[in-house]
C-alpha positions in Angstrom: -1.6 -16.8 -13.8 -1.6 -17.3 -10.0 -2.5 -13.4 -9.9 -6.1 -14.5 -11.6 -6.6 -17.3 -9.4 -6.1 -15.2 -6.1 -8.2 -12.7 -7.7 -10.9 -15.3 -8.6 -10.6 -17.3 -5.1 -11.1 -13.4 -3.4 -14.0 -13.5 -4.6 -15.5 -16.5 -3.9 -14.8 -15.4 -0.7 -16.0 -12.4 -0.8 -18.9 -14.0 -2.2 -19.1 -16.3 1.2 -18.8 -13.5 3.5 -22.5 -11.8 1.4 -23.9 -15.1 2.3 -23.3 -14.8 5.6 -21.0 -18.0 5.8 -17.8 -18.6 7.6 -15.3 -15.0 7.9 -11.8 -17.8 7.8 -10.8 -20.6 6.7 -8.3 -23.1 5.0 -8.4 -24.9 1.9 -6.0 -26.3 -0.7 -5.9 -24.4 -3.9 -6.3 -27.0 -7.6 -2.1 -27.0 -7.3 -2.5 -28.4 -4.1 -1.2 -25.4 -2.1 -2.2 -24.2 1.1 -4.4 -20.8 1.1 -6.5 -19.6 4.0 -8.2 -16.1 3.9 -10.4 -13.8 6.6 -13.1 -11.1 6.2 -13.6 -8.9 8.1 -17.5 -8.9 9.1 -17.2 -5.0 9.9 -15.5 -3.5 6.6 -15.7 -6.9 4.2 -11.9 -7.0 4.0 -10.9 -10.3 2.8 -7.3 -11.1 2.9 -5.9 -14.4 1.9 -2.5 -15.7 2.0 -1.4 -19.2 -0.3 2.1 -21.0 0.2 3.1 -23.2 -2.5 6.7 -24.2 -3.3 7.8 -21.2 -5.4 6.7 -19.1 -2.1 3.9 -16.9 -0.5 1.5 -15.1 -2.5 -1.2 -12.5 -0.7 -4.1 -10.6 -1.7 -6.0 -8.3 0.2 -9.7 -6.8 -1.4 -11.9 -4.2 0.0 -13.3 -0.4 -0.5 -10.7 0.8 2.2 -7.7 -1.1 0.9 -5.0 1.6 0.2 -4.7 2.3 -3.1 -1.4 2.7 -4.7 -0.8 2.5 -8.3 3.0 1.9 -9.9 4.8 5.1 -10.6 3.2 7.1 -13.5 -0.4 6.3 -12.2 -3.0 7.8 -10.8 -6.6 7.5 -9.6 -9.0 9.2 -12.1 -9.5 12.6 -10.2 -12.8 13.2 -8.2 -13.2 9.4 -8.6 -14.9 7.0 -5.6 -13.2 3.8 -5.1 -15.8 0.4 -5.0 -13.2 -1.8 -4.2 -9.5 -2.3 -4.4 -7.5 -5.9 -5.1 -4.1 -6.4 -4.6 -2.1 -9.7 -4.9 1.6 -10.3 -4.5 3.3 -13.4 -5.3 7.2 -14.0 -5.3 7.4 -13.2 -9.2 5.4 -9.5 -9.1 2.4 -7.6 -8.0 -0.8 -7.3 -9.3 -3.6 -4.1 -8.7 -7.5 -4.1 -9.7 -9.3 -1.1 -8.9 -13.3 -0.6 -9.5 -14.0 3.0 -9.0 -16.7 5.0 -10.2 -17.1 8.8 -11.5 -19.0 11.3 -13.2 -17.0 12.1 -15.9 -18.2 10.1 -19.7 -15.6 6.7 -19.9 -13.9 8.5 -22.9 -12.6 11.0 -20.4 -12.0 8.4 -18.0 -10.1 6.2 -21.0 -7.9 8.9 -22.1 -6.5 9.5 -18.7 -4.7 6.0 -18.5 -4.0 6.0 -22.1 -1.7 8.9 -21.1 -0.6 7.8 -18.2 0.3 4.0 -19.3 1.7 5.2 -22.9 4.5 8.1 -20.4 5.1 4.7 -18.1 6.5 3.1 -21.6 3.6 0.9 -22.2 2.4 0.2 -25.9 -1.5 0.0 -26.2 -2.2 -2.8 -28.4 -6.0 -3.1 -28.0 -8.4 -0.4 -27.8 -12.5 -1.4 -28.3 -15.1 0.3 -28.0 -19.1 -1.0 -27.6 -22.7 -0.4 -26.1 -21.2 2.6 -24.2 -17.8 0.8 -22.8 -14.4 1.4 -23.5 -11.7 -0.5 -23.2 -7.3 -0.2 -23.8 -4.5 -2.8 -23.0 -1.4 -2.9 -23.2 2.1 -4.3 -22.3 5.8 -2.7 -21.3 8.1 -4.9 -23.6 11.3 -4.1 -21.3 9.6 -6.2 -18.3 6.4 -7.5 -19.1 3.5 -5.4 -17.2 0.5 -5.7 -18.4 -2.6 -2.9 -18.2 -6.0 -3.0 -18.9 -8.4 -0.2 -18.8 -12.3 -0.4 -19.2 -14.3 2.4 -18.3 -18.8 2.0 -18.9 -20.9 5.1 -19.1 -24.3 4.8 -17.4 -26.2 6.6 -14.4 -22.2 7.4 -13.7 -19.6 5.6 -15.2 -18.3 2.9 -13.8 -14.2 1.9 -14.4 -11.7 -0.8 -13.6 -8.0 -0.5 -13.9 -5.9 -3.8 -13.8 -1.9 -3.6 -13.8 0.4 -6.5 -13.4 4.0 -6.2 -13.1 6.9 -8.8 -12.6 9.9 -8.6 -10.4 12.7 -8.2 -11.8 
């Protein structure tokens, strides 16, 4: 859950930093925990850091964060990353990638599906609607979590999102 709230507070930030408001700062998180975060003016990096009592959780969000997927995974070849999230917090890691490509989302959804389902994961949802396509799934043995969506239009756009605990 934390994962979600770093992810959502990124962007608020990220959001500040458009506006032209301040690149750092502190505030206290709804749990009352400590967070302050930077962006970088230059390359709209924002990293932010929270300490709370079960320890330090990160994220750091931007087009030239370096991506690196869990084993298994790749970037959809030929693909053009928009921006790259990644959290850590004591109990796991979490990764959201926007990217976009040429090739239709089908194409684009089939690549994780064969990817995530060789990593061990089961794909309990797939959907499909007004041109977007969409799996999830879960590894039972430790409790990732993936989800997939992929949107055809001018180019298609696509966003990967895996979660994984420590052990």
């Amino acid at each position: 859950m934390r994962t979600l709230a770093l992810v959502f507070a990124g962007t608020a930030a990220l959001t500040l930093a458009a506006c032209g408001s301040e690149t750092s700062g502190e505030f206290t998180t709804e749990d009352g925990e400590n967070a302050e975060y930077t962006i970088d003016k230059d390359t709209g990096e924002t990293s932010m850091t929270v300490k709370g009592p079960d320890g330090t959780a990160t994220l750091r969000s931007g087009t030239d964060v370096p991506v690196k997927l869990p084993d298994g995974f790749s970037l959809f070849p030929g693909s053009k990353v928009v921006t790259n999230t990644v959290v850590n917090q004591p109990d796991g890691q979490g990764t959201l990638i926007t990217f976009e490509t040429d090739a239709p989302a089908e194409t684009v959804v089939a690549h994780y599906r064969d990817q995530a389902k060789a990593a061990g994961f089961d794909i309990q949802l797939e959907m499909t609607t007004n041109g977007t396509k969409m799996i999830g799934g879960e590894r039972r043995d430790d409790g990732s979590s993936l989800s997939v969506t992929a949107t055809t239009g001018e180019t298609t756009t696509g966003q990967i999102i895996i979660g994984s605990k420590k052990g």
